[in-house]
C-alpha positions, 0 to 999 in steps of 0.5 A, a space after each residue: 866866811 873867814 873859814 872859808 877865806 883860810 881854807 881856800 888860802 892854805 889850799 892856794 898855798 899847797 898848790 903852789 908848794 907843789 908848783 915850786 917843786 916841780 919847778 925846782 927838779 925841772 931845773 934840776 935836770 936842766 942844770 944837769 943835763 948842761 953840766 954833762 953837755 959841757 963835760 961832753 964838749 970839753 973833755 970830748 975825744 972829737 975835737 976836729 969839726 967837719 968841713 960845711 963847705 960845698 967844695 969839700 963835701 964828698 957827696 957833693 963833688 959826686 953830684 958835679 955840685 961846686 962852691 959857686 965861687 969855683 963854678 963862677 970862676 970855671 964859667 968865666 975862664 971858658 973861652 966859647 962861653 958867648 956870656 963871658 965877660 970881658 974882665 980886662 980893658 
């Protein structure tokens, strides 16, 4: 019986032996992977970030589709718009 026991131990064992070196070259990879992203990102040529705003998209302006700021204020200066509101007293 206690062979048994100590079979089934060094089996266990050796299971997890190999689990940890899997788990040790996946971080591995994970740690080099983020040290090639970061020196992407640091030392990169492309500093700049495009614009997300809707008013500056190029597309966009092609569709008639404005910031909802500017389209708001456009409505609002119309002077036939019968929705208009009175921003004055």
């Amino acid at each position: 019986m206690a062979y048994y026991k100590t079979l089934l131990l060094t089996f266990v064992v050796q299971i997890y032996k190999e689990m940890l070196k899997v788990l040790l070259l996946c971080l591995g990879i994970i740690a080099l992977a983020m040290i090639f992203l970061s020196i992407a990102v640091i030392f990169g040529h492309r500093h700049t970030f495009r614009s997300l705003h809707i008013g500056q998209s190029k597309a966009m302006r092609d569709r008639g589709i404005h910031c909802v700021q500017s389209m708001d204020k456009m409505e609002r200066r119309e002077a036939n718009n019968r929705h208009r509101v009175k921003e004055r007293i």
